[in-house]
C-alpha positions as CSV (number, residue, x, y, z in Angstrom):
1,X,0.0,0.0,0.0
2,X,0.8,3.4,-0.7
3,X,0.0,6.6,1.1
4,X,-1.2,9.6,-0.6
5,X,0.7,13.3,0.0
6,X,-2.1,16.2,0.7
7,X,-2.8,19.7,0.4
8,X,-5.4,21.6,2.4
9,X,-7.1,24.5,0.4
10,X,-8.5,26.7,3.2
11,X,-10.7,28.8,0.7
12,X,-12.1,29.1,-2.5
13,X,-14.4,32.3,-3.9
14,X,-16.1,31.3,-6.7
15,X,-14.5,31.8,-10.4
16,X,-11.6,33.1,-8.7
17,X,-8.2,31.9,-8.8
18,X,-6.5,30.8,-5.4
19,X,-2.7,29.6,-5.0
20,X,-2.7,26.8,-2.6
21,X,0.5,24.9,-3.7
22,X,3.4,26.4,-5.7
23,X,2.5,23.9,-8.7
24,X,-1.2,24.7,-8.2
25,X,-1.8,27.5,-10.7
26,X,-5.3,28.6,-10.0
27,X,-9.0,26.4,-9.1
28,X,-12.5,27.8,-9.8
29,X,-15.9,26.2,-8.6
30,X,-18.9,26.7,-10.9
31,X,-22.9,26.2,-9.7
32,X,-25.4,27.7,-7.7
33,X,-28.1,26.9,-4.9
34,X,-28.5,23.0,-6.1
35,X,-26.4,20.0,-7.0
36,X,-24.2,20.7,-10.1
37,X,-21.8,18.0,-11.0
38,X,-19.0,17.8,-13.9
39,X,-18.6,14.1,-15.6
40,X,-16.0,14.9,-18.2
41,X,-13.0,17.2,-19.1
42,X,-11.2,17.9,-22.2
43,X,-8.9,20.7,-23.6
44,X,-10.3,22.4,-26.6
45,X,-8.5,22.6,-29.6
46,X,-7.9,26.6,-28.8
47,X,-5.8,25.5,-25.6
48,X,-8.7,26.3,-23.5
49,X,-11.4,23.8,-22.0
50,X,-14.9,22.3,-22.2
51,X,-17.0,19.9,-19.2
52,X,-20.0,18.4,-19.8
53,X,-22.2,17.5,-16.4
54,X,-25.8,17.8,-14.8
55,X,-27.1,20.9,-13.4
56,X,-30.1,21.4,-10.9
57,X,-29.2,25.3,-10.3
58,X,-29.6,26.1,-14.1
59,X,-31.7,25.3,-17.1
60,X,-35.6,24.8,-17.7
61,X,-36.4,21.4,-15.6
62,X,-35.4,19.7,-12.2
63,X,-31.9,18.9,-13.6
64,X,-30.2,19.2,-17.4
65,X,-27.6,18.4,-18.8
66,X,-24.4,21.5,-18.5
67,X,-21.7,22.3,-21.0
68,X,-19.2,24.5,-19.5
69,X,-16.6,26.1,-22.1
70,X,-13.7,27.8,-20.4
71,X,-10.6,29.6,-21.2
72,X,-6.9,28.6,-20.7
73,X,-7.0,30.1,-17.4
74,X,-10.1,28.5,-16.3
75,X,-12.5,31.5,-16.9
76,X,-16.0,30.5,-18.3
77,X,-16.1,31.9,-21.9
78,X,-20.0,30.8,-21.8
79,X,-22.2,27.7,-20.7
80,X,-25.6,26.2,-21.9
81,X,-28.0,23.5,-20.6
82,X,-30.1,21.5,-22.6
83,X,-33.1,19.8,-21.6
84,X,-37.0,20.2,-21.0
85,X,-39.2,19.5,-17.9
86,X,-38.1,16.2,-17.3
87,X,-34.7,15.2,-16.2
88,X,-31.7,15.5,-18.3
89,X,-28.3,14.2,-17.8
90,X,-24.9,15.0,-19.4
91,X,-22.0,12.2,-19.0
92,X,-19.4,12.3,-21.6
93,X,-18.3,14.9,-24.3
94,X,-16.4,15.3,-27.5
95,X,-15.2,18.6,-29.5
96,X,-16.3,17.6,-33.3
97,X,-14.3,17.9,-36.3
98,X,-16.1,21.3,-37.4
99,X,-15.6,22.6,-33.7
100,X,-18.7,22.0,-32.0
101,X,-19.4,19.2,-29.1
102,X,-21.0,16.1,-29.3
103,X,-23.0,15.3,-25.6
104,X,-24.4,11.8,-24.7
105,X,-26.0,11.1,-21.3
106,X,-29.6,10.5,-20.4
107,X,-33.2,11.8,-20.3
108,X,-36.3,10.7,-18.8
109,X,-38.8,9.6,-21.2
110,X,-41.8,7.7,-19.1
111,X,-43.6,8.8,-16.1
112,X,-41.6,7.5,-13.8
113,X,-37.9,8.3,-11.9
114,X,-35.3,6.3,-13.7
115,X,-37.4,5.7,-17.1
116,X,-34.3,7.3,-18.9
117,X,-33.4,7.0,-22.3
118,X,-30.6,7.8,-24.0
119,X,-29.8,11.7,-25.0
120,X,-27.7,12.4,-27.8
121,X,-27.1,16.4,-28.5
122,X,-25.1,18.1,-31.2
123,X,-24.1,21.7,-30.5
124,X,-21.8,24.3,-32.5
125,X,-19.0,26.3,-31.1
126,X,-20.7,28.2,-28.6
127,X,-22.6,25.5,-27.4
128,X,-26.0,26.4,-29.3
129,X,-27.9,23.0,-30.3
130,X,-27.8,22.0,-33.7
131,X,-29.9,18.7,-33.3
132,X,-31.2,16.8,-30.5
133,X,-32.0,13.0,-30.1
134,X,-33.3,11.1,-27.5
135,X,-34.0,6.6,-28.1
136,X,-36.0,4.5,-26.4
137,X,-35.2,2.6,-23.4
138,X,-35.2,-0.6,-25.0
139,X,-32.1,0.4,-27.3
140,X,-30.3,2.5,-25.0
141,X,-31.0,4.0,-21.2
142,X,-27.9,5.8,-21.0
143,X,-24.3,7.2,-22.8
144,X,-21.8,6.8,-20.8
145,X,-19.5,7.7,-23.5
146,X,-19.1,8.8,-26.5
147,X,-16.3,8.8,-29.3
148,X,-16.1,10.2,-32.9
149,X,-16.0,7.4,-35.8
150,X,-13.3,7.1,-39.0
151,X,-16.7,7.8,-40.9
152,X,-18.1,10.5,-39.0
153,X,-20.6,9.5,-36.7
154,X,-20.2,8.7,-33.5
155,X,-19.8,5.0,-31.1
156,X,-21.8,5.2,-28.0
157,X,-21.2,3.3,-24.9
158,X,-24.0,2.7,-22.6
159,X,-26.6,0.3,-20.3
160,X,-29.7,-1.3,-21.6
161,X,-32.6,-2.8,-19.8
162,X,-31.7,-6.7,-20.1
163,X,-33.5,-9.8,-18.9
164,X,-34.2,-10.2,-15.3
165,X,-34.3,-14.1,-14.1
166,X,-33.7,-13.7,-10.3
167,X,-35.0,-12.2,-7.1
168,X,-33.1,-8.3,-6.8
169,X,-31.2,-9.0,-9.9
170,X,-29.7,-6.4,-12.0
171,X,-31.3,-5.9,-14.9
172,X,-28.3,-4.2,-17.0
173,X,-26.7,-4.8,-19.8
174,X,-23.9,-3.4,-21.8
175,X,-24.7,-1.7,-25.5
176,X,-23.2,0.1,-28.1
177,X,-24.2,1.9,-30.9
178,X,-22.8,3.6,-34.1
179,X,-24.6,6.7,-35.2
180,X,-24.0,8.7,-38.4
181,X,-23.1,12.5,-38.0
182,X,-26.8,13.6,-37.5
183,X,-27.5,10.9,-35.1
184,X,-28.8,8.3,-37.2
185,X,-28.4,5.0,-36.0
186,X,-26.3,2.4,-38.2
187,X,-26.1,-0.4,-36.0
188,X,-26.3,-1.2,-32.6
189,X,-25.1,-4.1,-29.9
190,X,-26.2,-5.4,-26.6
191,X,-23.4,-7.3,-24.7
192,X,-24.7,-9.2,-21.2
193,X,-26.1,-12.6,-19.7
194,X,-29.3,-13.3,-18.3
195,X,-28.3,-13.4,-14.5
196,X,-26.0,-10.7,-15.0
197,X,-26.3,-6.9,-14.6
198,X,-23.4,-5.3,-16.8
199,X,-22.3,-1.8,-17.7
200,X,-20.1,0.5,-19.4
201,X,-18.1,3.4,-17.2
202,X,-15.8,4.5,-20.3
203,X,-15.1,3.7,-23.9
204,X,-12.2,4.9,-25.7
205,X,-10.6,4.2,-29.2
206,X,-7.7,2.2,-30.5
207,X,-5.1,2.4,-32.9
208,X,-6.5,-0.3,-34.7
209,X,-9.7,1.7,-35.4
210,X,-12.2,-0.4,-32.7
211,X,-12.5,0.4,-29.3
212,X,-11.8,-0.1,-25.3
213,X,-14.2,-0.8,-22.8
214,X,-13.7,-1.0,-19.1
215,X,-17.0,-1.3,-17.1
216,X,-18.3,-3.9,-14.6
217,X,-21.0,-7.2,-14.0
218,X,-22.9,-8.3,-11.2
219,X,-23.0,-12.1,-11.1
220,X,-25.3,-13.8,-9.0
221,X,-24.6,-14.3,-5.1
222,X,-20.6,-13.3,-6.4
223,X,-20.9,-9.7,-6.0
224,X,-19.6,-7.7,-8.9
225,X,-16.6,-7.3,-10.9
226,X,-14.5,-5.1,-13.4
227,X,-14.7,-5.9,-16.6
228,X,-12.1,-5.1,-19.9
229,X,-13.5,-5.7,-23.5
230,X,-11.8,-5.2,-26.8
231,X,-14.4,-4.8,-30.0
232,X,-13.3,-4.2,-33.6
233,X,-14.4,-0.8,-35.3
234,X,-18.0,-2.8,-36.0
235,X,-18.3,-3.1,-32.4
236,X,-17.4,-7.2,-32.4
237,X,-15.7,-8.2,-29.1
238,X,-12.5,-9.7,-30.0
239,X,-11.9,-10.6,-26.2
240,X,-12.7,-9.6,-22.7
241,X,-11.0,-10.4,-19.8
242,X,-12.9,-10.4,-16.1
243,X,-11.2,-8.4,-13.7
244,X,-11.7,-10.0,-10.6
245,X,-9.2,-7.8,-8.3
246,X,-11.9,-5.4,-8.2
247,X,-15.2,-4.4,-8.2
248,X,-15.5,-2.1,-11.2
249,X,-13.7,-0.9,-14.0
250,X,-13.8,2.9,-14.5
251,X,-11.5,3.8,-17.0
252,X,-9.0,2.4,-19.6
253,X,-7.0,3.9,-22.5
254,X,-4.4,2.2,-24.6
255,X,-0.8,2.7,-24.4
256,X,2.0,3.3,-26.8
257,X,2.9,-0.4,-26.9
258,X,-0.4,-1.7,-27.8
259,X,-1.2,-3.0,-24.6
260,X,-3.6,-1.5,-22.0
261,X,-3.8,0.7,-18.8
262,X,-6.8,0.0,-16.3
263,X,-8.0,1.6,-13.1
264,X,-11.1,1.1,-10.9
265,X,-11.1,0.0,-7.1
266,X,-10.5,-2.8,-5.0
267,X,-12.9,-4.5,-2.4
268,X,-10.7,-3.5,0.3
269,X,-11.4,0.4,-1.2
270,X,-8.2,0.6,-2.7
271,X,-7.1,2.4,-6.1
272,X,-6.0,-0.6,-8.5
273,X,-3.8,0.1,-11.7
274,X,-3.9,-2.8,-14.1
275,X,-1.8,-3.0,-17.4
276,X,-2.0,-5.3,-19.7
277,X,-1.1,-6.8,-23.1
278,X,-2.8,-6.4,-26.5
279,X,-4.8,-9.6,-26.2
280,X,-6.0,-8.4,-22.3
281,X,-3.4,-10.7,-20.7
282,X,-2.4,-9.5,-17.6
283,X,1.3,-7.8,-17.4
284,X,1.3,-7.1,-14.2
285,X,-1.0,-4.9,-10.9
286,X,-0.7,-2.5,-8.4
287,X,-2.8,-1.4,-5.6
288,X,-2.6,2.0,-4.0
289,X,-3.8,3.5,-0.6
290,X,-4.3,3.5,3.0
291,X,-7.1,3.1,5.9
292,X,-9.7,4.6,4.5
293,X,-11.6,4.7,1.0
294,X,-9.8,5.2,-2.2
295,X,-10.8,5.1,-5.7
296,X,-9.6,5.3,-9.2
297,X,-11.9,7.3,-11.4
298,X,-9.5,8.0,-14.7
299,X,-6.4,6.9,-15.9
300,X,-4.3,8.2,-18.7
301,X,-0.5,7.5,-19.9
302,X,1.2,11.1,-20.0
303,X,4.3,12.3,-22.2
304,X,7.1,10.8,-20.0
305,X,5.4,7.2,-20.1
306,X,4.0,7.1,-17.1
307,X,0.6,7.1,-15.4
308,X,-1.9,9.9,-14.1
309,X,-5.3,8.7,-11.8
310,X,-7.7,10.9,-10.4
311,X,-10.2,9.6,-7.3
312,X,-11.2,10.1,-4.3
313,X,-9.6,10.1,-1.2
314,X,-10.8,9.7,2.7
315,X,-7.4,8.5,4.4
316,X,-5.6,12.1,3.8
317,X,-6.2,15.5,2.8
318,X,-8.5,18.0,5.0
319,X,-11.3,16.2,6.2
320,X,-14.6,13.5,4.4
321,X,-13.4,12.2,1.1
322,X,-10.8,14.7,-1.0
323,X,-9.4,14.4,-4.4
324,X,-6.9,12.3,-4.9
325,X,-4.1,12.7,-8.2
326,X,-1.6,9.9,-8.5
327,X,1.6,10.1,-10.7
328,X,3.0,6.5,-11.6
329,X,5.9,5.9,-13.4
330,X,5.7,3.1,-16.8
331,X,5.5,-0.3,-14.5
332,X,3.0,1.8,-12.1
333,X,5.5,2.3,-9.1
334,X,4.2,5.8,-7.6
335,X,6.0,8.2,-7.9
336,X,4.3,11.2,-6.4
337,X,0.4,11.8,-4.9
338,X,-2.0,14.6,-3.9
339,X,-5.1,15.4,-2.0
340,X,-7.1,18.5,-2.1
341,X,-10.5,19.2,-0.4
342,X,-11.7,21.2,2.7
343,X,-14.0,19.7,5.3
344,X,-16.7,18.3,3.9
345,X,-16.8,15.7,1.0
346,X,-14.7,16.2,-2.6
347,X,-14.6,13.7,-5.2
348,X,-12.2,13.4,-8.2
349,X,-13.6,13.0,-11.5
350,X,-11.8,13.3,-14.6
351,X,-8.1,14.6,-15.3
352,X,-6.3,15.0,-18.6
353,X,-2.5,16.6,-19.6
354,X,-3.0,19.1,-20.9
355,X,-0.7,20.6,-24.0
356,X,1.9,22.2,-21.7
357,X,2.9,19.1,-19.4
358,X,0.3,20.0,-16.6
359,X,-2.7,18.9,-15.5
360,X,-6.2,19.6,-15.8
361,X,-8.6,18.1,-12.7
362,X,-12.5,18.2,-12.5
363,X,-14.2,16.9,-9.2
364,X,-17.0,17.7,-7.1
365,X,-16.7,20.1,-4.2
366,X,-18.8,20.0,-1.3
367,X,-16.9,22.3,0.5
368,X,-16.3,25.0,-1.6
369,X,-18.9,26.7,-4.2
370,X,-22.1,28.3,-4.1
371,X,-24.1,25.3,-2.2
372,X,-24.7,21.9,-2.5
373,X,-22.1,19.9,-4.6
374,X,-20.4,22.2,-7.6
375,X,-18.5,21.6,-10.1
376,X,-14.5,21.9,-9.1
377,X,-11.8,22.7,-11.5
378,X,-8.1,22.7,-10.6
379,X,-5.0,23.3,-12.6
380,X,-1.5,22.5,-11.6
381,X,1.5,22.8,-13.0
382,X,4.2,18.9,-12.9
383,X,7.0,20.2,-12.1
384,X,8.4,16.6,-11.7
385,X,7.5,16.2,-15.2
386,X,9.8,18.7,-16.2
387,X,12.9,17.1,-14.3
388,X,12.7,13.6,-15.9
389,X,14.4,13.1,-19.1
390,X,12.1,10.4,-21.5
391,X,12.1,9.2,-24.7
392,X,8.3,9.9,-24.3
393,X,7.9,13.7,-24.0
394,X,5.9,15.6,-26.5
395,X,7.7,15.8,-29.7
396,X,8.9,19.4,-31.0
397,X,8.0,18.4,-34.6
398,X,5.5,16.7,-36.8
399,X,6.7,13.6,-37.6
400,X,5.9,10.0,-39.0
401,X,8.1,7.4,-37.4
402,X,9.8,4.4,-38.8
403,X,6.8,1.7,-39.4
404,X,7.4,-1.6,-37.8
405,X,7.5,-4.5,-39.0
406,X,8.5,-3.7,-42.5
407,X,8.2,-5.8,-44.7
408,X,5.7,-7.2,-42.7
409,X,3.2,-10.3,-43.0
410,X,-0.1,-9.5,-42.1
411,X,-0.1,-6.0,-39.3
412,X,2.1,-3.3,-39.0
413,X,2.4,-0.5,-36.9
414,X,2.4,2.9,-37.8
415,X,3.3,6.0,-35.0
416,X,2.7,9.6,-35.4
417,X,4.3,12.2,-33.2
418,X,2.3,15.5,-33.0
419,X,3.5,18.7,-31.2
420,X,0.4,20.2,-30.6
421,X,-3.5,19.6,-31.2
422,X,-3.6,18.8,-35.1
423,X,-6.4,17.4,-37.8
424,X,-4.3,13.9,-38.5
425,X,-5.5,12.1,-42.3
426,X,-3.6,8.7,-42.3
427,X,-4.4,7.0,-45.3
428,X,-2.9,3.7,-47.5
429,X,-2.0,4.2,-51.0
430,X,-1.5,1.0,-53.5
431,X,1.4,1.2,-56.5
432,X,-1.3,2.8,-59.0
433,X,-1.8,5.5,-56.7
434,X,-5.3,4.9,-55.6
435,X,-6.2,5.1,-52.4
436,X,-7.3,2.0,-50.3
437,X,-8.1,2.7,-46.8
438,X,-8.2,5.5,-44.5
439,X,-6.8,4.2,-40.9
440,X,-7.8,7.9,-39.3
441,X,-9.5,11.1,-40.4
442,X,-9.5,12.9,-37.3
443,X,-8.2,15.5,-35.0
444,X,-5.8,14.0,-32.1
445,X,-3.7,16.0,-29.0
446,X,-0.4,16.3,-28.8
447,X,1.6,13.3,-28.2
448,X,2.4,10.0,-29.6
449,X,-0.1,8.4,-31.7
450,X,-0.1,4.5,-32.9
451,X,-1.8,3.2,-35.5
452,X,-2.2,-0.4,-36.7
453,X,-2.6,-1.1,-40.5
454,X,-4.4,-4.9,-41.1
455,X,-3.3,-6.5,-44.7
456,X,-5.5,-9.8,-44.6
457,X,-7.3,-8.8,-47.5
458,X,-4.7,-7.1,-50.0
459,X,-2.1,-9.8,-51.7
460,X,1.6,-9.5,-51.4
461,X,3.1,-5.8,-52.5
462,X,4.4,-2.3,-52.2
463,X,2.3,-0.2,-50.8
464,X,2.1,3.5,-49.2
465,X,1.4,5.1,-45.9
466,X,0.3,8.8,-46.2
467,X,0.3,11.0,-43.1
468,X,-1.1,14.6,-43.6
469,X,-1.7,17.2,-41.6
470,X,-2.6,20.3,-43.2
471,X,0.1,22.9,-43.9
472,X,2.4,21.1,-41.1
473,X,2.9,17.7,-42.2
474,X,2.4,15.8,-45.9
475,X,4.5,12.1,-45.5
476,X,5.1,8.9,-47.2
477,X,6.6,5.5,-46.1
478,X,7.0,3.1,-48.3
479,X,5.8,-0.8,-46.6
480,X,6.0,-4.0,-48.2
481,X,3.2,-6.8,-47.5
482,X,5.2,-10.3,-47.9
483,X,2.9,-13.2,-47.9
């Protein structure tokens, strides 16, 4: 076990900044009277940033769903809620190729408390709604996530209503649907067993154009479990893998070397970090905490190779449950940790890196705001980051690195470096010069990017890889498919 490092912030004023630590560059709360809660963060393609939650201070019903769009330094640039008399949710966000937002959450369509189905809102830069749909409960009660498609649309991750066979059952199951770019469905899954409740915390995509899913089932008289799925870009599982060291997944992402990173929480209330191979096979596991309750909320690997996970907290820090942030190095040894909260209960939601090195934190505050729980933003600086010298670090230059294997047999791997937020086209060209397949169309962060290329259908030949960014990068590799 591991023990967390904390930071007491004695006060907060609402939407102004506050220097607590000397790596804590400023925090602002957002909400009003009621319970206003953040699900999601992401930096905008202008360097500032956008959260998508649920409001019960603001909007037209008894709750809606929020989109908050701030500036670098944290200052709200404007906000919107969407939603009617009934009871809207926002969960999960993404900034569109033409620089809106796409939202996915949840909004009550029957008479009664928890009749949700799913809600799926377009907006345009400024957070105005373009289109609106809402499904039934039979194909989808709630988004939990939601990422944009090589052809457009968008891949939804959520909970249906499945088959219940026993007494107090759950009655979830795991779905996921592909929608075109004006919401249209194309195809849709359900994933689950009869005796089973399962679910879906995030989804995230892979290099290989399909998907990652960490979520979590409730077996009969076992209790419940995490869950890690693999599908292929058509939404196919090509494996899961149970996750029995604890009892639900909450986030996963892949990492450079094709295997995965997975976080959720143990049943002794710990923060587990799982990675594991490309195939789900376990590499190895650690478990981080102390007496009290931790959990692991989000995971993502950062520039230097290592780990970030945001949670929650009640062993250290200033009092009830705080945020927790914990720095790992690549084999998921910590290497640093922090709390912040006050006296009453703060929860860690989301975190990302954001373009300079730092970080970017959304919680929930209880003990700071305008009442109730509100929406929490903190930004801090890693200076930690800056002392360690990686192979990993953001790349100064557009580039398109060596592919590997070449000549290769059936896959190959192709890895992009991008210095800062960029529109990526990777496409395969045959010896004629006509194009064959588009791997990604799409606009990435800053970072490392891996793609894999599958050949099973193409015979033996030369072929090209064309990476384009426009007016920063316009590359060709030659690769050779040997049969």
């Amino acid at each position: 076990m591991r023990n967390f490092i904390f930071v007491i912030i004695c006060m907060v004023i609402v939407g102004i900044p506050i220097s607590v630590l000397s790596d804590t560059l400023w925090t602002r709360t957002f909400g009003g009277d009621g319970y206003d809660l953040g699900c999601e963060i992401h930096q905008t393609t202008d360097g500032g940033f956008i959260i998508v939650g649920t409001t019960e201070s603001f909007g037209g019903g008894d709750y809606d769903a929020w989109l908050i769009k701030m500036d670098e330094n944290g200052d709200e640039e404007w906000s919107q809620t969407y939603g009617s008399e009934h009871g809207e949710k926002g969960n999960s966000v993404q900034q569109t190729s033409d620089g809106g937002y796409i939202i996915v959450g949840s909004s009550l369509v029957g008479d009664y408390y928890g009749d949700n189905g799913l809600l799926l809102t377009k907006t345009d830069s400024l957070g105005n709604e373009e289109w609106c749909r809402t499904f039934d409960p039979e194909i989808c009660r709630s988004g939990n996530g939601v990422q944009l498609t090589q052809q457009g649309g968008y891949l939804i991750g959520g909970t249906v209503d499945g088959e219940r066979t026993w007494d107090n059952g759950s009655s979830n199951d795991m779905c996921l649907l592909r929608t075109d770019s004006h919401g249209v469905i194309r195809w849709s899954w359900i994933y689950g067993y009869a005796d089973d409740g399962e679910w879906i915390n995030s989804i995230q995509k892979t290099g290989d154009g399909g998907f990652i899913i960490a979520g979590g089932t409730q077996v009969y008289r076992e209790g419940s479990h995490g869950l890690l799925i693999k599908t292929n870009g058509q939404g196919v599982v090509q494996w899961n893998r149970n996750m029995t060291a604890c009892r639900s997944g909450k986030s996963a992402q892949q990492t450079r070397d094709r295997g995965y990173i997975y976080t959720g929480s143990t049943y002794d209330s710990d923060v587990v970090l799982v990675k594991a191979d490309s195939t789900g096979e376990f590499i190895w596991s650690e478990t981080i905490g102390g007496e009290g309750f931790h959990s692991g909320n989000e995971v993502h690997q950062i520039n230097d190779g290592g780990f970030i996970i945001v949670g929650t907290t009640s062993s250290f820090g200033a009092g009830g449950n705080d945020v927790g942030l914990i720095k790992t190095d690549s084999t998921g040894e910590e290497e640093w940790s922090q709390a912040f909260g006050g006296n009453d209960r703060d929860q860690g939601i989301s975190v990302k890196q954001t373009d300079n090195g730092g970080y970017i934190i959304l919680g929930t505050t209880e003990s700071f705001g305008a009442g109730g729980y509100d929406v929490w933003l903190i930004r801090i600086d890693d200076e930690v980051n800056e002392t360690i010298e990686s192979t990993y670090s953001t790349p100064t230059d557009y580039v398109l690195e060596e592919i590997y294997p070449n000549p290769f047999n059936s896959t190959t791997t192709i890895a992009i470096g991008l210095p800062s937020p960029s529109d990526l086209k990777l496409s395969v060209y045959n010896i004629t010069g006509q194009e064959i397949a588009v791997l990604t169309n799409e606009r990435y962060s800053s970072g490392y990017h891996q793609f894999t290329f599958n050949a099973d259908d193409l015979s033996s030949g030369i072929y090209f890889i064309h990476a384009n960014v426009p007016g920063k990068m316009n590359e060709v590799r030659k690769i050779v498919l040997v049969r």
